[in-house]
C-alpha positions in Angstrom: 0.0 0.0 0.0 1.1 3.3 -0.7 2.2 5.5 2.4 1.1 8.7 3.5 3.4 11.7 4.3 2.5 15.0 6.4 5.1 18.2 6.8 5.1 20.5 9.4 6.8 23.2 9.1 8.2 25.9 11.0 10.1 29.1 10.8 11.1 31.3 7.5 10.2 31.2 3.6 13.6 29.2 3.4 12.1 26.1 5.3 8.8 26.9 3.2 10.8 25.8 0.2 12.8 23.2 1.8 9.6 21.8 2.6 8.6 22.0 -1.0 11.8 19.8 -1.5 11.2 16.8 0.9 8.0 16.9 -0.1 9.3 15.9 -4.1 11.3 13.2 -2.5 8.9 11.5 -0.9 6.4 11.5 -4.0 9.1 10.4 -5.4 10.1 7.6 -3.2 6.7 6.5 -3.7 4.7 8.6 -0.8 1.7 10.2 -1.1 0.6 13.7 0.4 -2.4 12.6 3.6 -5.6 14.2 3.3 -6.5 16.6 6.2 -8.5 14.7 8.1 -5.8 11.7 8.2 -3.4 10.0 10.4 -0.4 10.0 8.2 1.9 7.3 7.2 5.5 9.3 8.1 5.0 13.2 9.8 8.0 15.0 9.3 9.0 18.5 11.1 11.0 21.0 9.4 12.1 23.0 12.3 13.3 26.4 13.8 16.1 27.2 16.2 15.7 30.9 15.7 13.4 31.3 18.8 14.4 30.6 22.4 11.2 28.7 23.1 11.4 26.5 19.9 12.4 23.3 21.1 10.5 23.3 23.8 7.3 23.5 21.2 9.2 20.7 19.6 9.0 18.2 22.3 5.6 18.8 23.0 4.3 18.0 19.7 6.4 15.1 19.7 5.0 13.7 22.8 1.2 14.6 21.1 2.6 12.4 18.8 3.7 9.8 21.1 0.5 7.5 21.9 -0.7 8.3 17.8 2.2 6.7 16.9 2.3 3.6 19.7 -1.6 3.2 18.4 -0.7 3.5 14.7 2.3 0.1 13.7 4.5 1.6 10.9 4.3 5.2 12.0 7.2 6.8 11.3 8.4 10.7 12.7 10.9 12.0 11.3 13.1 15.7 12.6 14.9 17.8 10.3 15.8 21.7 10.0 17.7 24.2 12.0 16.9 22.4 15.4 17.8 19.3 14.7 20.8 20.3 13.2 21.6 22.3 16.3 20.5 19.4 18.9 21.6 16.5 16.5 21.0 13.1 19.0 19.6 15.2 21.9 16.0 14.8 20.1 16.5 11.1 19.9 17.6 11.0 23.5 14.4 12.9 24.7 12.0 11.4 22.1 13.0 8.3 21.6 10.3 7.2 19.7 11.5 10.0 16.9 12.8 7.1 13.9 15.0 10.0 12.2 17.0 13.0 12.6 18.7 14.7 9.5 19.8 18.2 9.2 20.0 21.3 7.0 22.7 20.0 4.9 21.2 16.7 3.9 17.6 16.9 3.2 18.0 14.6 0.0 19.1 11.8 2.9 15.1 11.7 4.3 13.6 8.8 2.3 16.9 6.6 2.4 16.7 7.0 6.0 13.3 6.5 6.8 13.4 3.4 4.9 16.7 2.3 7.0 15.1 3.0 10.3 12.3 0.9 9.2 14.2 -1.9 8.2 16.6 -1.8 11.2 13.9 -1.0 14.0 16.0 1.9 15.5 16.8 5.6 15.2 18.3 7.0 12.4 20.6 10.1 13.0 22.6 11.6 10.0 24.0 15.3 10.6 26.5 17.0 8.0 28.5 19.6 8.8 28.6 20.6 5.0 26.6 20.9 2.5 25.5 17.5 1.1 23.9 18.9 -2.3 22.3 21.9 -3.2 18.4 21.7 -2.2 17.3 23.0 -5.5 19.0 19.9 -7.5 16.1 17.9 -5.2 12.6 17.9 -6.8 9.8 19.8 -5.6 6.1 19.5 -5.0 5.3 23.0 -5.1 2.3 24.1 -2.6 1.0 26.9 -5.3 -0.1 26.7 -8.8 0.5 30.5 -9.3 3.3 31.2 -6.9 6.9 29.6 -6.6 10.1 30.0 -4.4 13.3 29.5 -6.4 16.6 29.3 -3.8 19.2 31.5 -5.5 21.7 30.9 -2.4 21.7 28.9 0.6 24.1 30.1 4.0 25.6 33.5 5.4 28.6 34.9 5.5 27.7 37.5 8.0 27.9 37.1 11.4 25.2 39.2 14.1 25.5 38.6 17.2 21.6 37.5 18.3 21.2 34.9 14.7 22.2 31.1 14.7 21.5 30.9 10.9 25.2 30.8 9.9 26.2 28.5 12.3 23.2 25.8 11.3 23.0 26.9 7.4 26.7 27.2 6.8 28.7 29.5 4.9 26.7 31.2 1.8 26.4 29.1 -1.3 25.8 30.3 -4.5 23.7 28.6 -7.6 24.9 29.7 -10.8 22.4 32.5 -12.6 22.0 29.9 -15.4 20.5 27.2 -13.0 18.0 29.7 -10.9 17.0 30.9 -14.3 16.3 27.2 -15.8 14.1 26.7 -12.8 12.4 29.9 -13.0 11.7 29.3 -16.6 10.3 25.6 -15.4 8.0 27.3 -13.1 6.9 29.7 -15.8 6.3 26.5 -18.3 4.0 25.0 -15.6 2.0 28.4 -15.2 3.1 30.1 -12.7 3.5 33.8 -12.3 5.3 34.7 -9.7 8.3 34.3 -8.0 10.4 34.8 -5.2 13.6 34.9 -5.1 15.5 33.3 -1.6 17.9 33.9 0.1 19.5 34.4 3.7 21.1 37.4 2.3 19.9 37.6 -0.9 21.7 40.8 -2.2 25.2 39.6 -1.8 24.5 36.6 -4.4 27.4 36.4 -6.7 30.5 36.5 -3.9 31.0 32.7 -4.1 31.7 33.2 -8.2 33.4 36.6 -7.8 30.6 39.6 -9.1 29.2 41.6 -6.8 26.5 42.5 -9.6 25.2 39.4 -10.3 22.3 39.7 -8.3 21.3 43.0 -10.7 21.8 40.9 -13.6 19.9 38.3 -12.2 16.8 40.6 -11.9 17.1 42.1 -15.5 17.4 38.4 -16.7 14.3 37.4 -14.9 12.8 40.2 -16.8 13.8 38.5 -20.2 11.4 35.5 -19.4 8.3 35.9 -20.9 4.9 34.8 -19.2 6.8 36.0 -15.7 4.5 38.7 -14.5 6.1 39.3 -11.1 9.6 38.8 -9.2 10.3 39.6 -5.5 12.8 38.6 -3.8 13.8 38.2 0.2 15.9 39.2 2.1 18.6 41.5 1.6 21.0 42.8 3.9 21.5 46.9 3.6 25.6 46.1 3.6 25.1 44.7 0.3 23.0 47.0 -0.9 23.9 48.7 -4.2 22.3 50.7 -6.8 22.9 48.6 -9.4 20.1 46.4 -7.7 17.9 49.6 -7.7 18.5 50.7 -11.4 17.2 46.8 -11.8 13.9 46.8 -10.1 13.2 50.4 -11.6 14.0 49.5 -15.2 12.8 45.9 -15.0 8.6 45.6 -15.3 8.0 42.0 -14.4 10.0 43.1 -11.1 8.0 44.0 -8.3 8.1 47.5 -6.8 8.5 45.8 -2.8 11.1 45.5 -1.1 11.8 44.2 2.3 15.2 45.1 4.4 15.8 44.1 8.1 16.4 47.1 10.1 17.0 45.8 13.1 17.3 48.8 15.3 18.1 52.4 15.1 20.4 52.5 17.0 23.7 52.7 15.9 25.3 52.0 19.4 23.2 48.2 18.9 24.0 47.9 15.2 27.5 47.7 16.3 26.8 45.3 19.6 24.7 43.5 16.7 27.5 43.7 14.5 25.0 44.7 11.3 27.6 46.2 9.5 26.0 49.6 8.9 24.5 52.6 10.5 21.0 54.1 10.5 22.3 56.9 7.9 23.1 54.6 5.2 19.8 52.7 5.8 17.4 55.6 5.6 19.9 56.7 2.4 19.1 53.5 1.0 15.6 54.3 1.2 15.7 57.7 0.1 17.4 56.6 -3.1 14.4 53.5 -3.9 11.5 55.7 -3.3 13.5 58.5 -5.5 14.0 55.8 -8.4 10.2 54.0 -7.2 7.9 56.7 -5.6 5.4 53.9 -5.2 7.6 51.3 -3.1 6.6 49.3 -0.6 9.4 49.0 1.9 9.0 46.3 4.5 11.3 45.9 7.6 12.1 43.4 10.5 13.0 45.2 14.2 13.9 43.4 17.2 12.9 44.8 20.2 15.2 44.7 23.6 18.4 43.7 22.6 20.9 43.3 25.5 21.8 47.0 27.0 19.2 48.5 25.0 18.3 52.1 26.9 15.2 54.2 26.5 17.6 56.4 24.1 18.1 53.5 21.6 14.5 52.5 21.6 13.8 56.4 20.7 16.3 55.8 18.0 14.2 53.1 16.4 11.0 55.3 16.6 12.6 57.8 15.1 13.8 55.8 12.0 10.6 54.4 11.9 8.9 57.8 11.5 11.6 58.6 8.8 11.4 55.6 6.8 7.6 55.2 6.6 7.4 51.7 6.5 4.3 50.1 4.8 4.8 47.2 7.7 7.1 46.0 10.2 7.8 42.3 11.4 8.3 43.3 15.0 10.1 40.9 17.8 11.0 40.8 21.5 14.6 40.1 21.8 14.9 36.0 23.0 17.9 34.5 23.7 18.9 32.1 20.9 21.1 29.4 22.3 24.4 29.4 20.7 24.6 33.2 19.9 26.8 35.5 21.0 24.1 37.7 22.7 22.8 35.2 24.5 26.1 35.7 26.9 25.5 39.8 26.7 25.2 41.3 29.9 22.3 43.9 30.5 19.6 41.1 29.0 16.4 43.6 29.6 13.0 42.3 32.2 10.6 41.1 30.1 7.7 44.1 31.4 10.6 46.7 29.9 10.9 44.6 26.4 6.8 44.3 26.4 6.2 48.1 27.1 8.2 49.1 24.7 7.1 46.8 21.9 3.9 47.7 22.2 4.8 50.9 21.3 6.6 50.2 18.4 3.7 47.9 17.1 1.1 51.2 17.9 3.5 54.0 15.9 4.0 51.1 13.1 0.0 50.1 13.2 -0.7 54.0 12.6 2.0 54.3 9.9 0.3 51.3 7.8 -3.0 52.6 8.4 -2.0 56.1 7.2 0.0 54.9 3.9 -2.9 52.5 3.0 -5.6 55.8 3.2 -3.1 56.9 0.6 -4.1 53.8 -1.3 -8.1 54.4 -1.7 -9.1 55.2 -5.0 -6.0 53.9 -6.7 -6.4 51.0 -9.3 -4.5 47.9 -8.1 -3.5 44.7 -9.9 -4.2 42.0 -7.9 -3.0 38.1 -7.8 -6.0 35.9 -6.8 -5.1 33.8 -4.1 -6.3 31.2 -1.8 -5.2 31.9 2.3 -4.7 35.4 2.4 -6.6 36.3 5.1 -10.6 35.8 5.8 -13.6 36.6 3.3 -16.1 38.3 4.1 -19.3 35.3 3.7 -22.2 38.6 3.3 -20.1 40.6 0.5 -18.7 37.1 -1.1 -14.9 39.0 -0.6 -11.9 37.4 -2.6 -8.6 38.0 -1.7 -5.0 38.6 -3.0 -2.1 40.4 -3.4 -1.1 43.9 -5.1 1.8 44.1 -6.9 3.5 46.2 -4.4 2.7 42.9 -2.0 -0.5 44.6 0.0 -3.5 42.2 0.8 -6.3 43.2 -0.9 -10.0 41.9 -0.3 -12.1 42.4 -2.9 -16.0 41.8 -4.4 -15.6 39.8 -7.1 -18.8 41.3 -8.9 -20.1 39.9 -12.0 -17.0 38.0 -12.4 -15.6 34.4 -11.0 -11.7 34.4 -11.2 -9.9 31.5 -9.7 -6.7 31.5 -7.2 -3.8 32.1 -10.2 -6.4 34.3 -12.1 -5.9 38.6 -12.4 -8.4 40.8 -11.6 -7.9 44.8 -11.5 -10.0 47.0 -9.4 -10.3 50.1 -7.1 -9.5 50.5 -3.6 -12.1 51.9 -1.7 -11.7 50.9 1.8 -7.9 51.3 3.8 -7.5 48.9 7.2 -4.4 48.7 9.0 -3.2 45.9 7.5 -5.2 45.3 4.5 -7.3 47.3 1.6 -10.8 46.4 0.2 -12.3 47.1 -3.2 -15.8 46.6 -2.9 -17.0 47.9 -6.5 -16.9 46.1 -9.3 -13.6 45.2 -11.0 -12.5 47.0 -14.0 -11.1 44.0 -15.7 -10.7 40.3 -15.1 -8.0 37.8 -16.9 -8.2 34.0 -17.1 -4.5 32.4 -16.7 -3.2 29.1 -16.9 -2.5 29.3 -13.3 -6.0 29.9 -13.2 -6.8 26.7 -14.7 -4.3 24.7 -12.7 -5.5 25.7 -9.6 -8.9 25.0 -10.1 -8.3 21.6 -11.7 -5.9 20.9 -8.2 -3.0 20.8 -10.2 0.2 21.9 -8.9 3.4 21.9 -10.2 6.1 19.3 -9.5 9.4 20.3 -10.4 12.8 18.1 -11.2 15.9 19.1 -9.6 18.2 21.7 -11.6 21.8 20.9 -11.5 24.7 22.4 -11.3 26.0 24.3 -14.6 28.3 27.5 -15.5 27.3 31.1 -14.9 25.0 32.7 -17.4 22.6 35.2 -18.2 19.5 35.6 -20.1 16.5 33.4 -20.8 18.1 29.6 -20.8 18.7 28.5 -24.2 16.3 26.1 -26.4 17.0 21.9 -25.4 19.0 20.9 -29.0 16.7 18.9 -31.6 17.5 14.8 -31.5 16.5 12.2 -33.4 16.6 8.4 -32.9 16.1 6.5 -30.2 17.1 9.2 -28.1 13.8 11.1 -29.2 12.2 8.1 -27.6 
């Protein structure tokens, strides 16, 4: 009988599309995705160490899992991601029912050793300290018919104090231009319209092959692909930011006028405990020099709240930058202590009633500064991808949601119309929340896509591993013509 597979996932976009991966290798290895409602066959967890608190949600679900699995002969649970490459046999030793443990570096391992542990009856625990392959030379099973993630790097080079990404991802590792552009172009072939470009620190793509403006050219090449409607990419460090990469997204159309850059704090006295390797003046000038070259940007941020020895003055130094910069949202976090970091040993670490206080005012100035830059938005004609799980619907006014090109959520009445997730639909704001827009008239134009079709025939696209090849740019070249038996 065929075997059922469930994923859990935790964390960033990156274990999104790592998910993605194992996912392809267990279809195929012969698995099959388990309805909602079922028990699977094998659960898998792609976890987080980036949180303080994240192993002990771990364990917890694991000993959910415990008597389901005791009940269920053949279960299988399997651990992977940044936590169990952190904790390596500690999750065996404290959930010993857990049949394998693999790590960041060797997600291509999973079905060899789930199918090992089965046969030998015990734990299986394989943890590189390199990388094993590149994840995007495993196949996929992508979760969106109009939507995909394509991994341009993998790793960081940089080294701030409160992350343990570098430590559990490795040293950055770069694809070659021609691969991420092959598996853009796949994507594209199977209908989809968007992508997003990944990466822990996406903008410095190109040191591993020596050229600091490959990540440009990368954009302009995207641009070169025809049937790809929108590119985004995530998430760039402002040390790497050059203006190259802004000449790109101004002069290329299929690239999306969004971006999203960590501040961190704005302070410059934690930037340097933080050791983010530049100041709040180049940040905001940063800024200043998108919205000159894109006056309708959305610029996104992360902040972290109570970093060790953060005084009343810094925290005023992050309002202030957040009044400059105008931020359409903000991804704001309580400092945690992340095992393993160098700031988890800081002295000063804050009480938590400071760090609370404080972030709630953050999240009350950033809450009015959404609010007041979507008012800007009513009356303005958006573009809007369809989507499925972008927020409720409103069951009276039949809403549909999706997302602007800029990346706002839109709701919208769909009107005399009936696109599907993957269809386009433009239309005109008349309503501004804090966090989303609505368009309740009726929309001004309405395309069908092949994504559209896909998605509401279920079909989503399953993508082969891209290897390894030389740098190049532009749209990937035609396959040659054969004839023969090799045409079979």
């Amino acid at each position: 009988m065929t075997r059922s597979y469930q994923i859990r996932t935790f964390g960033c976009q990156m274990n999104v599309h790592d998910s993605e991966r194992l996912a392809g290798l267990l279809e195929d290895a012969g698995y099959a995705r388990a309805a909602e409602d079922e028990q699977a066959d094998v659960v898998v967890f792609n976890t987080c160490a980036v949180r303080e608190n994240a192993d002990n949600k771990l364990y917890g679900t694991l000993g959910h899992l415990a008597p389901q699995k005791a009940a269920k002969p053949g279960m299988q649970i399997a651990v992977g991601g940044c936590l169990a490459q952190k904790d390596r046999g500690e999750i065996v030793r404290r959930a010993p029912w857990v049949d394998v443990v693999f790590g960041t570096h060797n997600i291509g391992s999973l079905p060899v050793l789930l199918e090992r542990a089965r046969h030998n009856s015990e734990a299986q625990v394989e943890i590189l300290d390199a990388l094993e392959t590149f994840p995007s030379s495993l196949p996929a099973s992508r979760d969106s018919a109009y939507s995909g993630w394509v991994s341009i790097s993998v790793g960081c080079n940089n080294t701030c104090t409160f992350c343990i990404v570098p430590s559990l991802r490795g040293k950055e590792k770069d694809r070659r231009p021609g691969d991420v552009l092959a598996e853009v172009q796949t994507l594209v072939d199977e209908g989809v319209l968007e992508v997003t470009l990944l990466g822990q620190n996406v903008n410095s793509y190109g040191v591993e092959f020596g050229d600091r403006f490959a990540f440009g050219k990368l954009l302009r090449a995207c641009g070169e692909i025809d049937g790809l409607e929108r590119v985004r990419f995530t998430s760039p460090h402002p040390k790497d930011f050059t203006d190259d990469v802004i000449a790109a997204m101004a002069e290329t159309p299929n690239v999306c006028h969004q971006l999203h850059m960590p501040l961190q704090s704005g302070s410059d006295r934690l930037l340097k405990a933080m050791r983010r390797s530049y100041r709040t003046e180049k940040y905001l000038g940063i800024i200043d020099k998108v919205r000159a070259a894109m006056p309708d940007a959305a610029i996104t941020t992360d902040i972290i709240v109570g970093f060790p020895g953060e005084t009343e003055e810094d925290f005023q130094g992050t309002l202030d930058v957040v009044r400059q910069a105008r931020f359409s949202s903000a991804f704001t976090f309580q400092y945690s202590k992340r095992p393993g970091t160098p700031a988890a040993d800081l002295p000063d670490q804050l009480p938590k009633a400071v760090v609370q206080e404080r972030f709630d005012r953050l999240v009350a100035l950033q809450n009015e500064m959404t609010h007041s830059l979507n008012i800007e938005q009513v009356g303005r004609t958006v573009e809007v991808l369809v989507a499925t799980g972008e927020g409720k619907r409103d069951a009276e006014t039949h809403r549909m949601s999706g997302r602007a090109r800029d990346g706002r959520l839109v709701h919208f009445t769909p009107g005399g119309t009936v696109p599907r997730p993957g269809d386009v639909v433009e239309t005109v704001v008349t309503y501004a929340a804090p966090h989303y827009l609505v368009a309740d008239g009726e929309p001004l134009s309405w395309r069908r896509t092949k994504a559209g079709d896909r998605s509401e025939a279920g079909i989503k696209p399953k993508t082969a591993g891209v290897g390894l090849g030389l740098p190049s740019f532009g749209a990937p070249a035609p396959l040659p013509a054969v004839s023969g038996c090799s045409a079979q």
